[in-house]
mmCIF file of the N, C-alpha and C atoms, coordinates in Angstrom:
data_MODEL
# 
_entry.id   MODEL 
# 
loop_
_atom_site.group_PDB 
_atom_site.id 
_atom_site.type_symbol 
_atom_site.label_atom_id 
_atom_site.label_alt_id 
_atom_site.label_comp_id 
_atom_site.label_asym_id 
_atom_site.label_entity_id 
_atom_site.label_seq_id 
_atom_site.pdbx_PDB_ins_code 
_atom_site.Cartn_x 
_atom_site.Cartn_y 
_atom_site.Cartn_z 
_atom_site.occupancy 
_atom_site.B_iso_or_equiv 
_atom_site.pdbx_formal_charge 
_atom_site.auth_seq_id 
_atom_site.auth_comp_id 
_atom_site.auth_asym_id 
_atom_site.auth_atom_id 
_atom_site.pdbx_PDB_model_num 
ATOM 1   N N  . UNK A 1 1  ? 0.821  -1.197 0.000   1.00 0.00 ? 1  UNK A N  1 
ATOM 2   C CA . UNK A 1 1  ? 0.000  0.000  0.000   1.00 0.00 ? 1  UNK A CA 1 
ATOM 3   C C  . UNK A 1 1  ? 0.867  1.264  0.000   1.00 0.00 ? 1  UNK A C  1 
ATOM 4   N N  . UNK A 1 2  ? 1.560  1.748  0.869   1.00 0.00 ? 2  UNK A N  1 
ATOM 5   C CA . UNK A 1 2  ? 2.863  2.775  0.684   1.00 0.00 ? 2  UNK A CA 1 
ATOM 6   C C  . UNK A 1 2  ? 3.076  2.580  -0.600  1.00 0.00 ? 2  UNK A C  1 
ATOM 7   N N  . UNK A 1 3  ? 3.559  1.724  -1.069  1.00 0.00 ? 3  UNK A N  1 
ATOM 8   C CA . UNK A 1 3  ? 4.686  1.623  -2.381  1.00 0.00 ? 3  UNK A CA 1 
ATOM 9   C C  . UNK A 1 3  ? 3.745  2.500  -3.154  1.00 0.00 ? 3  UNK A C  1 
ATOM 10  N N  . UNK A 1 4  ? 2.465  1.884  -3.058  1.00 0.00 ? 4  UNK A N  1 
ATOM 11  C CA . UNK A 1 4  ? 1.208  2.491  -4.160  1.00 0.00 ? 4  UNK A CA 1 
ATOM 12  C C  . UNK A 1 4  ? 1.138  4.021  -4.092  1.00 0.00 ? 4  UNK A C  1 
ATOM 13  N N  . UNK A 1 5  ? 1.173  4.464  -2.843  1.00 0.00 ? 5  UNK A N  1 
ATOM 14  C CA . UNK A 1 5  ? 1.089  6.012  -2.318  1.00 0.00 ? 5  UNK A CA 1 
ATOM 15  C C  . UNK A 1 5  ? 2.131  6.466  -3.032  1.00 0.00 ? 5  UNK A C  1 
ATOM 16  N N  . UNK A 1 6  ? 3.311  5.876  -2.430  1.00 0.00 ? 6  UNK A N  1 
ATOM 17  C CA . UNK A 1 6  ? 4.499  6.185  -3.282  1.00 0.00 ? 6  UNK A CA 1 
ATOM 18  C C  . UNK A 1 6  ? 4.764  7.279  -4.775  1.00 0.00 ? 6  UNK A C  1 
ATOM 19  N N  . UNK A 1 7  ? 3.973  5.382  -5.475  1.00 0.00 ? 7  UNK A N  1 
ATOM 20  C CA . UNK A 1 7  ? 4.267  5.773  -7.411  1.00 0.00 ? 7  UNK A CA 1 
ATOM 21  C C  . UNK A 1 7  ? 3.272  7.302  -7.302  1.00 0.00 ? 7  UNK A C  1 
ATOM 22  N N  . UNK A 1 8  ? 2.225  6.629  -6.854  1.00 0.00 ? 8  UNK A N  1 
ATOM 23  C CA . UNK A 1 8  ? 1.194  7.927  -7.126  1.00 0.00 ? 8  UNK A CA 1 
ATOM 24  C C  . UNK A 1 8  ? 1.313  9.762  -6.606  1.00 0.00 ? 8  UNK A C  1 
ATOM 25  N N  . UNK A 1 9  ? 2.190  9.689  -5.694  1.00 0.00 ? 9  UNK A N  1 
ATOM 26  C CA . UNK A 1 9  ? 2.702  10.716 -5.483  1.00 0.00 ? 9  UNK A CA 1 
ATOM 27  C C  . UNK A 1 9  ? 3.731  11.446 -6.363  1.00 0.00 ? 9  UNK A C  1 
ATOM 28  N N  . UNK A 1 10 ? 4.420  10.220 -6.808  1.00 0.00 ? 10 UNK A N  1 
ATOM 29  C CA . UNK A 1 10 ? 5.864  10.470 -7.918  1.00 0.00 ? 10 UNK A CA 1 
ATOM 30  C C  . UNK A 1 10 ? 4.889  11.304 -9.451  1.00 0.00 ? 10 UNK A C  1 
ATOM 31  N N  . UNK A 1 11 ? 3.747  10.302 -9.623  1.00 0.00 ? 11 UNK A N  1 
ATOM 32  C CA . UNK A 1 11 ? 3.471  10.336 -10.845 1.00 0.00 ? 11 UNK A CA 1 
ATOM 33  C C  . UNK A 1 11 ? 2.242  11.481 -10.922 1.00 0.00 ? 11 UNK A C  1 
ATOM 34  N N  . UNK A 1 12 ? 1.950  11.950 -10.040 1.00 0.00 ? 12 UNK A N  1 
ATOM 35  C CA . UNK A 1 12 ? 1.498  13.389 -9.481  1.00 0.00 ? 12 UNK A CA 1 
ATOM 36  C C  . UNK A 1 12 ? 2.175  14.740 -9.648  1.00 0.00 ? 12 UNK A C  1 
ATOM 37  N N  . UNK A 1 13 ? 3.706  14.295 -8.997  1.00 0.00 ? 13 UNK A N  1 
ATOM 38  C CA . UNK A 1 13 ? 4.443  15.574 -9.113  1.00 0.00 ? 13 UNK A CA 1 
ATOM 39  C C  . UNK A 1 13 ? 5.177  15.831 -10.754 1.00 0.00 ? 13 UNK A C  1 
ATOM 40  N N  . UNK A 1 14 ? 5.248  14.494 -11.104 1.00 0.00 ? 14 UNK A N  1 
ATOM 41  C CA . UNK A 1 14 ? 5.643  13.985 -12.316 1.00 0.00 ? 14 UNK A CA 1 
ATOM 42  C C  . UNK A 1 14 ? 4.992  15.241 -13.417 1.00 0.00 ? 14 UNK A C  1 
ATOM 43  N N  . UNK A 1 15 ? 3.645  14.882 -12.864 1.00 0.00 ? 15 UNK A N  1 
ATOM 44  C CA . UNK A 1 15 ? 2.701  15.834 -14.347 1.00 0.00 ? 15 UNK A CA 1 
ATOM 45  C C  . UNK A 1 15 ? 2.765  17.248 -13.952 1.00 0.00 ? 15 UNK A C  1 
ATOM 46  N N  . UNK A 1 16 ? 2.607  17.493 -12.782 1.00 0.00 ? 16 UNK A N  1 
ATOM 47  C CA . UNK A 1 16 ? 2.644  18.943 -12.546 1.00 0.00 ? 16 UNK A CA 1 
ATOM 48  C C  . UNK A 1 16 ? 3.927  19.935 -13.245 1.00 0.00 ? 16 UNK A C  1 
ATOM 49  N N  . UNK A 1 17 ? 4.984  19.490 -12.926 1.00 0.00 ? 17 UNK A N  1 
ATOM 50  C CA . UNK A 1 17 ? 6.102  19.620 -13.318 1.00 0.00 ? 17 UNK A CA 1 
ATOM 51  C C  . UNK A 1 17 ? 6.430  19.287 -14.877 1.00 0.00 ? 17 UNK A C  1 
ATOM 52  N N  . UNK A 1 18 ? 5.494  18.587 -15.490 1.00 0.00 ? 18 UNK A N  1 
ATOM 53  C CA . UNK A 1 18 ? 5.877  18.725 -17.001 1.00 0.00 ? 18 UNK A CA 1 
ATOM 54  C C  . UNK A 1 18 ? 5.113  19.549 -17.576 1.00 0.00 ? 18 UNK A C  1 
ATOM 55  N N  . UNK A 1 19 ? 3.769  19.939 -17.155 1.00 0.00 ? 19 UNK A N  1 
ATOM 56  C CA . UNK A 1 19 ? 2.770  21.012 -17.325 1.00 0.00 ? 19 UNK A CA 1 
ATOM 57  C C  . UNK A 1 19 ? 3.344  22.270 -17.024 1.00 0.00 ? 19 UNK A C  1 
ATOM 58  N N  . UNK A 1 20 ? 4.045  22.520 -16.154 1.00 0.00 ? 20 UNK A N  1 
ATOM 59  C CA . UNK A 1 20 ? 4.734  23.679 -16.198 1.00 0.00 ? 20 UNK A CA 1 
ATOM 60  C C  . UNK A 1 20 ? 5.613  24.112 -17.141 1.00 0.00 ? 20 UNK A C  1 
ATOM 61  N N  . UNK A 1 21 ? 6.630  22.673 -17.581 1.00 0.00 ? 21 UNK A N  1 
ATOM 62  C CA . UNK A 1 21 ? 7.768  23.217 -18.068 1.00 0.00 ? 21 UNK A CA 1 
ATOM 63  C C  . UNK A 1 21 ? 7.066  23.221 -19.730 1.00 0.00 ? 21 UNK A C  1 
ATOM 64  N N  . UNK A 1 22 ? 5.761  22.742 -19.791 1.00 0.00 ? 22 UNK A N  1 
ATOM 65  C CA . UNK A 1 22 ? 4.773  23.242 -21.351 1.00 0.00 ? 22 UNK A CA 1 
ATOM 66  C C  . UNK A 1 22 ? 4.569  24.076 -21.596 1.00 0.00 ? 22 UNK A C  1 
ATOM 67  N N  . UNK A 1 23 ? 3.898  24.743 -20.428 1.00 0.00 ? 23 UNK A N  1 
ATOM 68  C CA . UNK A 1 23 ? 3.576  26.169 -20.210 1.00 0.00 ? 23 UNK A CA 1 
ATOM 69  C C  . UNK A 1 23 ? 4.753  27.100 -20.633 1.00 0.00 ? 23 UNK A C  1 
ATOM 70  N N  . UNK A 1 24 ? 5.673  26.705 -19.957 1.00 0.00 ? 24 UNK A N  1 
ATOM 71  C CA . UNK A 1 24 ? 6.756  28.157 -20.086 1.00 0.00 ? 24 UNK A CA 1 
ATOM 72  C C  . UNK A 1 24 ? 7.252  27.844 -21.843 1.00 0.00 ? 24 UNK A C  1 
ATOM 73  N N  . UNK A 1 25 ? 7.505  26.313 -22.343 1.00 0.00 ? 25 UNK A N  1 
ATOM 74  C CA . UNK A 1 25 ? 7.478  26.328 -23.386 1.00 0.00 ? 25 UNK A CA 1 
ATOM 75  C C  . UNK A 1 25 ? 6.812  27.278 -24.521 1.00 0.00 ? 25 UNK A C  1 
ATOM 76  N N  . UNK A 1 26 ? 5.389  27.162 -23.752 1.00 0.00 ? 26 UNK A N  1 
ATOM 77  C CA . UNK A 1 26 ? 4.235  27.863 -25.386 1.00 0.00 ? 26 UNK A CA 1 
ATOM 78  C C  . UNK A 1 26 ? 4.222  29.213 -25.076 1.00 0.00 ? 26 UNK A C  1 
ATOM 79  N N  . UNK A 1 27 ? 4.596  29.613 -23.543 1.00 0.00 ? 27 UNK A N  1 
ATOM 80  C CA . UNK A 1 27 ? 4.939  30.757 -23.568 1.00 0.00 ? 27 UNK A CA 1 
ATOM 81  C C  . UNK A 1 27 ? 5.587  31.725 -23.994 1.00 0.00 ? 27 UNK A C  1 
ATOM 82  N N  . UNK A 1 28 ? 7.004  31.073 -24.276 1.00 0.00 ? 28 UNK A N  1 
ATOM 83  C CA . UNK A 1 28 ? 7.769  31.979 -24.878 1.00 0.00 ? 28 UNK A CA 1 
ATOM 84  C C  . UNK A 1 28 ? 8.161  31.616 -26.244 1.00 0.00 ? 28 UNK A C  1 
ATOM 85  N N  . UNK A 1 29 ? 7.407  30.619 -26.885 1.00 0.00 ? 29 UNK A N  1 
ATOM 86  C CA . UNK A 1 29 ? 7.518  30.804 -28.302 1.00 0.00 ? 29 UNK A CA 1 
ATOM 87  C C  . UNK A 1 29 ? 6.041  31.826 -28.752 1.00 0.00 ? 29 UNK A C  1 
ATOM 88  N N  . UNK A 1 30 ? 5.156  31.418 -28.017 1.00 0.00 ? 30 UNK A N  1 
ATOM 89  C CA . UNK A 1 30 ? 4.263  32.511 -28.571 1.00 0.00 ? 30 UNK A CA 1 
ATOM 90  C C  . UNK A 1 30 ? 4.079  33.602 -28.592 1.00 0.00 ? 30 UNK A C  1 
ATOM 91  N N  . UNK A 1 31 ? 5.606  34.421 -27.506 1.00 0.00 ? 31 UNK A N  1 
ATOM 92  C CA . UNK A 1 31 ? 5.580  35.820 -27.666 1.00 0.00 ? 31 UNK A CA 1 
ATOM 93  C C  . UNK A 1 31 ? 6.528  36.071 -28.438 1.00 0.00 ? 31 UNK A C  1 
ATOM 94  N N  . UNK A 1 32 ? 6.741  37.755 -28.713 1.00 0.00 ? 32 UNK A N  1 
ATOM 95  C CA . UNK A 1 32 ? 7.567  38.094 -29.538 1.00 0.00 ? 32 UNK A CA 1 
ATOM 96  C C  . UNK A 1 32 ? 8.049  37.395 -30.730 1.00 0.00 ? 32 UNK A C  1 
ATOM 97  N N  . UNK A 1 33 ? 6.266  36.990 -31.309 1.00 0.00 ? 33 UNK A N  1 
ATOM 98  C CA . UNK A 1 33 ? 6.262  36.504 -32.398 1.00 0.00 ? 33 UNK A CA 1 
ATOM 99  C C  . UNK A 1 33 ? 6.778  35.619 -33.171 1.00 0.00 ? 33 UNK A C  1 
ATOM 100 N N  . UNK A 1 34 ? 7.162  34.872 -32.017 1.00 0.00 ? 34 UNK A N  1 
ATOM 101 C CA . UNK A 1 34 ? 8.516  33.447 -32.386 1.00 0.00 ? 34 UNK A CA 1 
ATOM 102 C C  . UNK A 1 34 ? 9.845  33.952 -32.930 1.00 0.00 ? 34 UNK A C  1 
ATOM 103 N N  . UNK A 1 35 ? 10.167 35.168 -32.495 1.00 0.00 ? 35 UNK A N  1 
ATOM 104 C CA . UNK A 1 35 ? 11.041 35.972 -33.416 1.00 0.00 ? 35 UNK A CA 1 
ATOM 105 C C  . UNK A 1 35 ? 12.611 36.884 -32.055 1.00 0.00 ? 35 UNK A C  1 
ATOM 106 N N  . UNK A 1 36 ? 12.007 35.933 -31.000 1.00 0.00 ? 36 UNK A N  1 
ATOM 107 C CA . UNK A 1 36 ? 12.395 36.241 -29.811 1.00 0.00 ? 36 UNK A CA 1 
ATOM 108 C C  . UNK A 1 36 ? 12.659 35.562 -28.538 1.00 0.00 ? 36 UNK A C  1 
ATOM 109 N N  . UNK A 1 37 ? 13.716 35.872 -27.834 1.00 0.00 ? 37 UNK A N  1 
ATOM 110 C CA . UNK A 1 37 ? 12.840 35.620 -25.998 1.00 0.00 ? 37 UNK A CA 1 
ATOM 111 C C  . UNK A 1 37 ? 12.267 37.119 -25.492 1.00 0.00 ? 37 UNK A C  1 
ATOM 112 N N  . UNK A 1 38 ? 11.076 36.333 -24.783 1.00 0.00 ? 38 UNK A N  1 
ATOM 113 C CA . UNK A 1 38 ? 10.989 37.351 -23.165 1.00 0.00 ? 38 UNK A CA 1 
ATOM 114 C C  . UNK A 1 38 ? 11.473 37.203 -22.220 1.00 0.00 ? 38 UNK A C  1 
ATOM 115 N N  . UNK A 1 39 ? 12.111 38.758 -22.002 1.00 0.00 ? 39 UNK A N  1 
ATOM 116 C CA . UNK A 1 39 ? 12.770 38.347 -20.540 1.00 0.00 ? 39 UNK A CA 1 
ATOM 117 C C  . UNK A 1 39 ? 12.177 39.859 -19.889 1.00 0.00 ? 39 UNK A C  1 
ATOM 118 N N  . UNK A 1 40 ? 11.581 39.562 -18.648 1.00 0.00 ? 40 UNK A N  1 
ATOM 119 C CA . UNK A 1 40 ? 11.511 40.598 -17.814 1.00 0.00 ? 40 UNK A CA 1 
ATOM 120 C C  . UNK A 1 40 ? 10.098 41.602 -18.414 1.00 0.00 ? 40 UNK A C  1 
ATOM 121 N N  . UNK A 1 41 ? 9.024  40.593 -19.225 1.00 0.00 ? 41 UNK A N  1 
ATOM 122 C CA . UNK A 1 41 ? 8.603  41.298 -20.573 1.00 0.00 ? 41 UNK A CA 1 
ATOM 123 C C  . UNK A 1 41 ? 8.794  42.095 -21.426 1.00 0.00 ? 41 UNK A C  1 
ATOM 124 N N  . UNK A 1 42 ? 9.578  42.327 -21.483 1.00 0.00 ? 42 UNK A N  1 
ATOM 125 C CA . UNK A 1 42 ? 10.434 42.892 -22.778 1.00 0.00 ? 42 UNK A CA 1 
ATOM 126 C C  . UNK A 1 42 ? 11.331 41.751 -24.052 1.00 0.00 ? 42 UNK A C  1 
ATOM 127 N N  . UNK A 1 43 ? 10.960 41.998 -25.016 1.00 0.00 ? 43 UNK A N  1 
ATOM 128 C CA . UNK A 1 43 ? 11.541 41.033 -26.075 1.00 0.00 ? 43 UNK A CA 1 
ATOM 129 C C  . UNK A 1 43 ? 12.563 41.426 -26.642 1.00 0.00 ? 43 UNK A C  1 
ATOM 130 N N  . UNK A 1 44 ? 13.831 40.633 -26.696 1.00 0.00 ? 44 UNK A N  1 
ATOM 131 C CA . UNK A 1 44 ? 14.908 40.750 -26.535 1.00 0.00 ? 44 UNK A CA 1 
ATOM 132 C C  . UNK A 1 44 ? 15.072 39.959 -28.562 1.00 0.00 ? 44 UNK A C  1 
ATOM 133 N N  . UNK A 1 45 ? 14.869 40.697 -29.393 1.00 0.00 ? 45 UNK A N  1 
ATOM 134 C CA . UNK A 1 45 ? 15.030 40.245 -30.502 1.00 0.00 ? 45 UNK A CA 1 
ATOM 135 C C  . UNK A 1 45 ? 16.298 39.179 -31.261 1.00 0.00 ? 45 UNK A C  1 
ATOM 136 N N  . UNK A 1 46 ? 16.331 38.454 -31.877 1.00 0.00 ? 46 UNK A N  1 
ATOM 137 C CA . UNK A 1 46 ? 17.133 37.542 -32.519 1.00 0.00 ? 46 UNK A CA 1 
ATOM 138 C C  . UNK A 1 46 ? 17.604 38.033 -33.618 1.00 0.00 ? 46 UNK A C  1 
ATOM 139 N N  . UNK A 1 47 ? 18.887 37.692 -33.831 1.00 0.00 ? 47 UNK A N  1 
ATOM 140 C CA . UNK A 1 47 ? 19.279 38.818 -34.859 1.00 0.00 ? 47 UNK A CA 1 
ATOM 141 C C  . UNK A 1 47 ? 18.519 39.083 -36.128 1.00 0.00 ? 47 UNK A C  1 
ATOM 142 N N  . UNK A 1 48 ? 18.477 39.728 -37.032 1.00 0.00 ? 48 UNK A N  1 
ATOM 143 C CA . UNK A 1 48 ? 17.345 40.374 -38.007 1.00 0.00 ? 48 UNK A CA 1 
ATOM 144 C C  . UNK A 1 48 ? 15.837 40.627 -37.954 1.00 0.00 ? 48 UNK A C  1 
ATOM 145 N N  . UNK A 1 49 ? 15.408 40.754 -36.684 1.00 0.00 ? 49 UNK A N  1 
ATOM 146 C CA . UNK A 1 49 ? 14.355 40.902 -36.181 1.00 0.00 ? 49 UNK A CA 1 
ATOM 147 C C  . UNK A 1 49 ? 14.433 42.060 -35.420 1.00 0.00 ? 49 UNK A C  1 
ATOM 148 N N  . UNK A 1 50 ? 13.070 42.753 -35.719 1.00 0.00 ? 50 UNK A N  1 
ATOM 149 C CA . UNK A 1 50 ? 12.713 44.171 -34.638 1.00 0.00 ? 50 UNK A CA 1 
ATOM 150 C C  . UNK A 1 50 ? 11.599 44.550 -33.861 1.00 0.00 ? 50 UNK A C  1 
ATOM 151 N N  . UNK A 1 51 ? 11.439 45.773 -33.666 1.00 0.00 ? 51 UNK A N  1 
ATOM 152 C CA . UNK A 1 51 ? 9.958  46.210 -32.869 1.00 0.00 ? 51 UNK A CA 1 
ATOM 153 C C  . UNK A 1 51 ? 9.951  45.551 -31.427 1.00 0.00 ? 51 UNK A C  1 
ATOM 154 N N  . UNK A 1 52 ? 8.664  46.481 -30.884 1.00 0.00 ? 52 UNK A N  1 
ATOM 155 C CA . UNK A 1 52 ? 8.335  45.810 -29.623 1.00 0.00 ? 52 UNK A CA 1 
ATOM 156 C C  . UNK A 1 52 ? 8.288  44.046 -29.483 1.00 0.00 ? 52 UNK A C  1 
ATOM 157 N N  . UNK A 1 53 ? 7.686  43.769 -30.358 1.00 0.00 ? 53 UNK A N  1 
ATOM 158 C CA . UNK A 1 53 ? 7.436  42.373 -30.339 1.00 0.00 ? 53 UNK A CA 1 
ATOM 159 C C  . UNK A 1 53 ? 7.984  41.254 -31.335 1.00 0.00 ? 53 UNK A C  1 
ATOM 160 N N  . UNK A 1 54 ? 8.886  41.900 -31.616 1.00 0.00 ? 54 UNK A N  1 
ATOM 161 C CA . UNK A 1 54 ? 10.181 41.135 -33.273 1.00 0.00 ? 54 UNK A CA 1 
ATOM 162 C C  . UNK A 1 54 ? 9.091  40.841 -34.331 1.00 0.00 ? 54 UNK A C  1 
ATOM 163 N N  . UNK A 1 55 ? 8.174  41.615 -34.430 1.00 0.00 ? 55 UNK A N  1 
ATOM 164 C CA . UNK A 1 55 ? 7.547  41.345 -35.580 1.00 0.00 ? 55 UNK A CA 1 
ATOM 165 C C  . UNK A 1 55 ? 7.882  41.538 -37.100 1.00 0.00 ? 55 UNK A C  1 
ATOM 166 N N  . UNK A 1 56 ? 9.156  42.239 -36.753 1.00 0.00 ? 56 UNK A N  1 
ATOM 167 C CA . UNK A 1 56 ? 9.485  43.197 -38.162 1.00 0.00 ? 56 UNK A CA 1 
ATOM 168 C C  . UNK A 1 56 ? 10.813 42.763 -38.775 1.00 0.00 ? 56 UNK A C  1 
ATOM 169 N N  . UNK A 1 57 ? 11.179 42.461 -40.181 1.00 0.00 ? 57 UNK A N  1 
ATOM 170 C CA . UNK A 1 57 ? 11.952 41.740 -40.553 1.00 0.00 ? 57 UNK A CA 1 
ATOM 171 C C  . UNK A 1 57 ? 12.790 42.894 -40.640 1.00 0.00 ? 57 UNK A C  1 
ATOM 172 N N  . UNK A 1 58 ? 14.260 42.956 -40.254 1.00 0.00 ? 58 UNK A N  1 
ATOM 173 C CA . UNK A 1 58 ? 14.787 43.915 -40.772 1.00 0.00 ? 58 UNK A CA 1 
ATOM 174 C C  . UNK A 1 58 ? 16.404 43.430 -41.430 1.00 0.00 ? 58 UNK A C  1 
ATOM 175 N N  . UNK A 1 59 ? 16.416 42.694 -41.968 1.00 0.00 ? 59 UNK A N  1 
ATOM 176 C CA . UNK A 1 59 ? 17.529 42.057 -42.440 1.00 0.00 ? 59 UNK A CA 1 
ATOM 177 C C  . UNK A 1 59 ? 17.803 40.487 -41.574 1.00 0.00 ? 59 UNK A C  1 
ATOM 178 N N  . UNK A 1 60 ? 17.989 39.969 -42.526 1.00 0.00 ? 60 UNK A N  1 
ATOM 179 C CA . UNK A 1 60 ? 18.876 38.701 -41.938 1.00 0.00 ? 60 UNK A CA 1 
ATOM 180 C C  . UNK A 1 60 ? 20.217 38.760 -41.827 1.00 0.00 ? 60 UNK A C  1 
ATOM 181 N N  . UNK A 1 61 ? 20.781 38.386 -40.781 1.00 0.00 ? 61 UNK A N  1 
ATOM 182 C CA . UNK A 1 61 ? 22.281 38.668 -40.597 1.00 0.00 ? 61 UNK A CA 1 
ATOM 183 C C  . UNK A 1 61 ? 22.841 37.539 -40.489 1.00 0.00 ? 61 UNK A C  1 
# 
Protein backbone atom coordinates (compact mmCIF):
# COMPACT_ATOMS: atom_id res chain seq x y z
CA UNK A 1 0.00 0.00 0.00
CA UNK A 2 2.86 2.78 0.68
CA UNK A 3 4.69 1.62 -2.38
CA UNK A 4 1.21 2.49 -4.16
CA UNK A 5 1.09 6.01 -2.32
CA UNK A 6 4.50 6.18 -3.28
CA UNK A 7 4.27 5.77 -7.41
CA UNK A 8 1.19 7.93 -7.13
CA UNK A 9 2.70 10.72 -5.48
CA UNK A 10 5.86 10.47 -7.92
CA UNK A 11 3.47 10.34 -10.85
CA UNK A 12 1.50 13.39 -9.48
CA UNK A 13 4.44 15.57 -9.11
CA UNK A 14 5.64 13.99 -12.32
CA UNK A 15 2.70 15.83 -14.35
CA UNK A 16 2.64 18.94 -12.55
CA UNK A 17 6.10 19.62 -13.32
CA UNK A 18 5.88 18.72 -17.00
CA UNK A 19 2.77 21.01 -17.32
CA UNK A 20 4.73 23.68 -16.20
CA UNK A 21 7.77 23.22 -18.07
CA UNK A 22 4.77 23.24 -21.35
CA UNK A 23 3.58 26.17 -20.21
CA UNK A 24 6.76 28.16 -20.09
CA UNK A 25 7.48 26.33 -23.39
CA UNK A 26 4.24 27.86 -25.39
CA UNK A 27 4.94 30.76 -23.57
CA UNK A 28 7.77 31.98 -24.88
CA UNK A 29 7.52 30.80 -28.30
CA UNK A 30 4.26 32.51 -28.57
CA UNK A 31 5.58 35.82 -27.67
CA UNK A 32 7.57 38.09 -29.54
CA UNK A 33 6.26 36.50 -32.40
CA UNK A 34 8.52 33.45 -32.39
CA UNK A 35 11.04 35.97 -33.42
CA UNK A 36 12.39 36.24 -29.81
CA UNK A 37 12.84 35.62 -26.00
CA UNK A 38 10.99 37.35 -23.16
CA UNK A 39 12.77 38.35 -20.54
CA UNK A 40 11.51 40.60 -17.81
CA UNK A 41 8.60 41.30 -20.57
CA UNK A 42 10.43 42.89 -22.78
CA UNK A 43 11.54 41.03 -26.08
CA UNK A 44 14.91 40.75 -26.53
CA UNK A 45 15.03 40.25 -30.50
CA UNK A 46 17.13 37.54 -32.52
CA UNK A 47 19.28 38.82 -34.86
CA UNK A 48 17.35 40.37 -38.01
CA UNK A 49 14.35 40.90 -36.18
CA UNK A 50 12.71 44.17 -34.64
CA UNK A 51 9.96 46.21 -32.87
CA UNK A 52 8.34 45.81 -29.62
CA UNK A 53 7.44 42.37 -30.34
CA UNK A 54 10.18 41.14 -33.27
CA UNK A 55 7.55 41.34 -35.58
CA UNK A 56 9.48 43.20 -38.16
CA UNK A 57 11.95 41.74 -40.55
CA UNK A 58 14.79 43.91 -40.77
CA UNK A 59 17.53 42.06 -42.44
CA UNK A 60 18.88 38.70 -41.94
CA UNK A 61 22.28 38.67 -40.60
Amino acid sequence: MQLAVFYLSSLIVLLVCARSVAEAKWEDSSSCSGNGICKNDTCICYDGWQGPECQFCGGKV
